[in-house]
N, C-alpha and C positions, 0 to 999 in steps of 0.2 A: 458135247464137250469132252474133250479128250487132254489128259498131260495137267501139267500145274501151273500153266502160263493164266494173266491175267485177265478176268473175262467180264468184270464190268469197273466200268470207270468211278461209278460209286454207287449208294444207293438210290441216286434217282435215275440212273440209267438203268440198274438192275430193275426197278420198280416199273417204267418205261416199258423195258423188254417183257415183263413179265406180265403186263397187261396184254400185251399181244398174243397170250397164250389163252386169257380165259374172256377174250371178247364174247363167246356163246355162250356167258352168263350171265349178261346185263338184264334186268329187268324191273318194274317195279319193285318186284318181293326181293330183289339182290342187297344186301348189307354187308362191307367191308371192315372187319375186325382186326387190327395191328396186335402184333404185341412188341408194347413200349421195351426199350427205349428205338432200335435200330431197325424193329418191324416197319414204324410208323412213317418214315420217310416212304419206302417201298410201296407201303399201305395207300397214303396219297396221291400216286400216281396212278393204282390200279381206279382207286377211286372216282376219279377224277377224271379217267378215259370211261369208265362204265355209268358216268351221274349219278352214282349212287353212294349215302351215306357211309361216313368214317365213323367209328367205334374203334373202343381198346378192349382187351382183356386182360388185364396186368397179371404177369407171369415171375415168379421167380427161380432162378436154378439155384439145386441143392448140390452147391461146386464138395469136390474131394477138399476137405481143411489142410492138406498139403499142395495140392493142386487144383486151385480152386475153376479152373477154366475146364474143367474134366467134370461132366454133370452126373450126379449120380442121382436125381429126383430131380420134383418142381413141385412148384406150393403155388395155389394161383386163386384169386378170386371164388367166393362162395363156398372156401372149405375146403378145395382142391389139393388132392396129393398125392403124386405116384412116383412111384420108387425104380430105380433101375435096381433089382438085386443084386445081379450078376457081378456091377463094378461097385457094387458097396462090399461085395464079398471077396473081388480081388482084391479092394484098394486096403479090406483090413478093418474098416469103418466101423467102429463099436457103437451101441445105442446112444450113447451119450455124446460122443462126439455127433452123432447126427440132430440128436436133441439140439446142441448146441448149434450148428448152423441153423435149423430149421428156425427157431427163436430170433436169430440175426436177422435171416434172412424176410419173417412175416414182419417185423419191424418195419421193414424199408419196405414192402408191397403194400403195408395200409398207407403209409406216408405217400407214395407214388400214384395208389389210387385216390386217395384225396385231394392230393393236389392234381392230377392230371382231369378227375373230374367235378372239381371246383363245386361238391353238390348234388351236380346234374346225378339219377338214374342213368343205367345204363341203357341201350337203342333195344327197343322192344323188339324180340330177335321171334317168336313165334310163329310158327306156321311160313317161316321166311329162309332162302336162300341164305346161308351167311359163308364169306369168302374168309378165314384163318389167312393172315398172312403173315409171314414174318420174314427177315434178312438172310434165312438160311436154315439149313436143318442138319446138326452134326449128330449127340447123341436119340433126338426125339423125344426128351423126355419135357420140353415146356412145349411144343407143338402138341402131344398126346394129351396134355395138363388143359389147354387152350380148344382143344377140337371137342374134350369131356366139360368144358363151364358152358360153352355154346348149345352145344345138346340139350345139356342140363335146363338152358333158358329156353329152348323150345324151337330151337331150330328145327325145319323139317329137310334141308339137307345142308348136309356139312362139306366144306370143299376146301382143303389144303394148298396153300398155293405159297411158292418158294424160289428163290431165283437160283438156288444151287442146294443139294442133295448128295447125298454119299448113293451111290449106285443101288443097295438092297435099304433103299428106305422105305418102298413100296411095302416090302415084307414086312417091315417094323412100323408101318401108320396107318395099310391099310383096313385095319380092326376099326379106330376111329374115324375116319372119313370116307364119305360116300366116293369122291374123287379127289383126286391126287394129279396136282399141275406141274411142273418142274421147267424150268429154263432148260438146266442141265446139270447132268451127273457126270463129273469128271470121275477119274481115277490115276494115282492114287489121291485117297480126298484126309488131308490130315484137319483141316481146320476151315472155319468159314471165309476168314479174312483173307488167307493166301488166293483167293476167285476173286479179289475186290483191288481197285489202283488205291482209292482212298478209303480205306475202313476206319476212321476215326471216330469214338463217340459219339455217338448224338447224344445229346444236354436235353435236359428240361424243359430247357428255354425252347427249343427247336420242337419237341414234340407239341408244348402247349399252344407254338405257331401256327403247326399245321394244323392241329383239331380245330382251329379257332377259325383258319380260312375256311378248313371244309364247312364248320358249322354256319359263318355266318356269312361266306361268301365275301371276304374278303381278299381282297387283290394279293398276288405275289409279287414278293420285293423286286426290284429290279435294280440299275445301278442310280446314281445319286445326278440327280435332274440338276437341282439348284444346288450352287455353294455359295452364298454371296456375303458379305458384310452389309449392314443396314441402318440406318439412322431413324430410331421410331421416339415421337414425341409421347409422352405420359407423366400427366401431372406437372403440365407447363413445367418438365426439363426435356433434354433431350438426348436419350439414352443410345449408347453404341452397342450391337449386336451383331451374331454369325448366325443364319438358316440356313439349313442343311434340309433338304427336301427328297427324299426316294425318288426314281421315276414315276411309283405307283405305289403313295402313303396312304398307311392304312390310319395314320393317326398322326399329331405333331404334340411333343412335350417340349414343355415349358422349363428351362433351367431357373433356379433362383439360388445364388451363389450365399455363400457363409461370409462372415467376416474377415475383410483383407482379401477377400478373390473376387475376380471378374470373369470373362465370358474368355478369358485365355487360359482357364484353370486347368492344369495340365489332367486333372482326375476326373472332373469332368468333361472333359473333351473325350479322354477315354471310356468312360460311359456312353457318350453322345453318338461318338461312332460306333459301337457296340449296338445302341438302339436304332441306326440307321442302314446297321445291315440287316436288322430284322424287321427293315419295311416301316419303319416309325421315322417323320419327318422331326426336328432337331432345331429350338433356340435357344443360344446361350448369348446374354445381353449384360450387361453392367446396371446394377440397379443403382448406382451413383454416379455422378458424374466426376469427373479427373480432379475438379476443384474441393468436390464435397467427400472423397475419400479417406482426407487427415484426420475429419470432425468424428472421431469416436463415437459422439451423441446420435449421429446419423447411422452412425454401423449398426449398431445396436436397437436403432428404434422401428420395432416390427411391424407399428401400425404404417411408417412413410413408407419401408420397403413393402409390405403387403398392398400399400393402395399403388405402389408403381406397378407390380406385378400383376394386377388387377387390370390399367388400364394396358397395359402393354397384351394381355390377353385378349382384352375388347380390341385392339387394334390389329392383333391375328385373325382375326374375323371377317377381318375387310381385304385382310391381301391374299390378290388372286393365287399364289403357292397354296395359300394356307386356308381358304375360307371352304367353311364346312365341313371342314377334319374333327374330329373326335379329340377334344385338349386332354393332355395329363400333365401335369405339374413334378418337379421335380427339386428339393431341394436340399441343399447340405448346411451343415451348423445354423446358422441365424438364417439361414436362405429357408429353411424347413420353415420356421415357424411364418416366413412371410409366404408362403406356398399352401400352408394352413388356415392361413388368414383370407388369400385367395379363392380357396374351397368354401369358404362359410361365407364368402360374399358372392360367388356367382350360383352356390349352390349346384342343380344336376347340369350345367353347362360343364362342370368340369368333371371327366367322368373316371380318372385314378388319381394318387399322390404318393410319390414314393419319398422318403429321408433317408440321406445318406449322414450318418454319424454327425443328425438333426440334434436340435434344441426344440422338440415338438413342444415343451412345456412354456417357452417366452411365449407362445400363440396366447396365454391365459386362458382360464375356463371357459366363460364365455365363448370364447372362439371355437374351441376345441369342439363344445356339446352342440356349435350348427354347422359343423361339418358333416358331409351325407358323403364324400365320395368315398368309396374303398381306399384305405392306409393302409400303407405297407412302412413298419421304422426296422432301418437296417443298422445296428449298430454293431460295432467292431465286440470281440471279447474280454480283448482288456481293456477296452473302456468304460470298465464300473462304472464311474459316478453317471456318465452318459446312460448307461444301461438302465441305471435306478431312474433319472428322471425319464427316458424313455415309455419306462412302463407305470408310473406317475401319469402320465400327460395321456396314456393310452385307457388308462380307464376312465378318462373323463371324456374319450371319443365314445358316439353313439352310432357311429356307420361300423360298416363293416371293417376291421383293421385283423393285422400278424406284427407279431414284434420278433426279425429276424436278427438273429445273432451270428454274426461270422469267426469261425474260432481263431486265435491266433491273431488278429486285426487290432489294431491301434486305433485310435481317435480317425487318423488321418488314411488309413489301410495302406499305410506302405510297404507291408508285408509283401514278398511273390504271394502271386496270386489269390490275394484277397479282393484288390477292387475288379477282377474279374471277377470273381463270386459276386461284388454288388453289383456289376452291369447284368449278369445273368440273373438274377432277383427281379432287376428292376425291370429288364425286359419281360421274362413270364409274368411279372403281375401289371405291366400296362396292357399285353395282349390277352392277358385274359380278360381284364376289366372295361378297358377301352369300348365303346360300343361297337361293333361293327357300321360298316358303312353301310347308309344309304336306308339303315334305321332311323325313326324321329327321336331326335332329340331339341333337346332346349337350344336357343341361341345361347350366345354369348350375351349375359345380362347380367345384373347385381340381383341376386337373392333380396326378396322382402324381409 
């Protein structure tokens, strides 16, 4: 590579090409190590060509506080920390000021490591090959941070691998790894992103996709198979819906609407597609019918809409799109608590639940304390009084649950970019929770 033209189309082509370079390292003892956030696409593909296991090592950089894209350190996993002196000594960078970022900065890497591994230990790296990979390497100082925790865990060789390099990077990494992979080193090299067509974030949501295919051998999304409108009968009515189906679903969620909305909810529809480009198949139905929508007493009554929701789930069980997918549920204001109600009657058939600025507390106690599946309540920030009975209704759940709070958000998240924040929630915690496919699970059935 030569010049500053663009030289991959994004990170799964960079990741793509760069498996081509360390094919004579596949082997049993090979292990693939990302570092989140923009490593991890790269990381998958290398993965993915070699069969061998995806791992993270979450890394943070210790940015100039005037220029924060300019690394002067990295703080990383198991206590990890190395300093560039040189440009903490040009950039001026007093103790305190670096105290200060460093503090910021460990904040958001235990948050990252905990959520990205939901739990799990990290892949027993001993006596084993492990491949560092990440989106690019400018100053080396989270590469160097990253190649020193692997060691630490007992790698027995270490191997750098990158789709683009600054020319003397060899000189600056090769202390820490046994070998050193590169696509290529342009010149001149100011930044990672000027080598890439699309360098945009990678989210959360995308990282905790990928680890979930590599771990559980889940299919990649593809484009949208079915879109149809559907007439399903439940509880001798007969309700109107929209399924929305992947080429290749790794799961299908259940909408259940709040008071006064149906399955044309303009917010949730944008959640729906949001979960459908992440490979998650998609019902939004009316849980009234056109006649019984005026009746107040109906909107509000959590046991008729939870046992609609109920059989309309038993009846996703039977249609060929949808049978045998991994159910999650999914619901906003009154639609939450019949979605709750849902979970403590089909029990481990239903294996997430998300609320969207839910009324988790109408489910009542009883309901609440036999719910088993993972709860996620996503409530807006200025919606106190929601907030309060949110976390009411959560200590009376006995599964696994988080009560997320979106800053800035209304009852209704008509803030910019807040009900993106809820589709990106909702999505990480279906795919993390979701079973994978082709694991045993329950049918579809009502809980004893």
């Amino acid at each position: 590579m030569h010049g500053t033209g663009t030289h991959f189309t994004d990170r799964t082509d960079a990741g793509r090409r760069l498996a081509a370079r360390v094919g004579h390292l596949g082997g049993a003892d090979t292990v693939v190590v990302a570092l989140p956030r923009g490593g991890v696409p790269v990381a998958a593909e290398v993965a993915a060509a070699l069969g061998a296991p995806l791992d993270i090592c979450v890394i943070r950089k210790l940015g100039v506080p005037y220029q924060p894209e300019l690394g002067m350190g990295a703080i990383g996993e198991d206590g990890v920390r190395v300093l560039n002196e040189q440009v903490i000594r040009l950039a001026g960078v007093g103790d305190d000021q670096l105290a200060a970022v460093e503090r910021r900065e460990r904040t958001e890497l235990e948050r990252r490591a905990r959520r990205y591994r939901g739990g799990r230990p990290p892949t027993d790296l001993r006596g084993r090959t492990v491949i560092v990979v990440d989106d690019g390497v400018a100053t080396g100082s989270t590469a160097r941070a990253a190649c020193r925790i692997v060691r630490a865990r007992g790698a027995a060789r270490v191997v750098l691998a990158v789709p683009v390099a600054p020319a003397d990077w060899t000189e600056r990494l090769s202390e820490v790894a046994d070998e050193l992979v590169c696509v290529g080193t342009p010149s001149p090299f100011f930044a990672i992103g000027e080598f890439y067509g699309d360098f945009a974030q990678t989210g959360d949501e995308e990282v905790l996709r990928l680890l979930a295919e590599a771990a559980g051998g889940r299919r990649a999304p593809g484009p949208v198979d079915v879109d149809r409108e559907l007439v399903l009968r439940a509880a001798g009515v007969r309700l109107a819906g929209r399924l929305t189906v992947p080429a290749a679903p790794s799961g299908i969620v259940l909408f259940a609407h709040g008071n006064g909305s149906g399955r044309r909810s303009p917010r949730n529809r944008h959640v729906a597609r949001y979960l459908n480009r992440s490979g998650l198949a998609t019902l939004l139905f009316d849980l009234l019918t056109e006649a019984e929508e005026p009746d107040r007493r109906k909107v509000f009554d959590v046991a008729l809409l939870g046992d609609r929701l109920t059989a309309v789930a038993e009846e996703l069980s039977r249609l060929e799109e949808t049978r045998g997918l991994p159910l999650g549920l999914f619901g906003a204001s009154t639609g939450a608590a019949a979605a709750l109600h849902t979970a403590a009657a089909l029990g481990p058939a239903v294996g997430a639940v998300v609320s969207r600025g839910g009324r988790p507390d109408l489910a009542g106690p009883d309901v609440l304390g036999r719910v088993s599946a993972p709860t996620l309540l996503v409530v807006g920030g200025l919606d106190t009084t929601v907030i309060d009975l949110n976390r009411r209704a959560r200590a009376r759940l006995h599964c696994v649950s988080e009560l997320a709070v979106v800053p800035g958000a209304g009852h209704l998240f008509e803030e910019p970019g807040t009900l993106d924040q809820v589709a990106e929630l909702a999505g990480a915690w279906f795919l993390r929770h979701l079973p994978p496919l082709g694991t045993a699970q329950d049918p579809v059935s009502r809980a004893p």
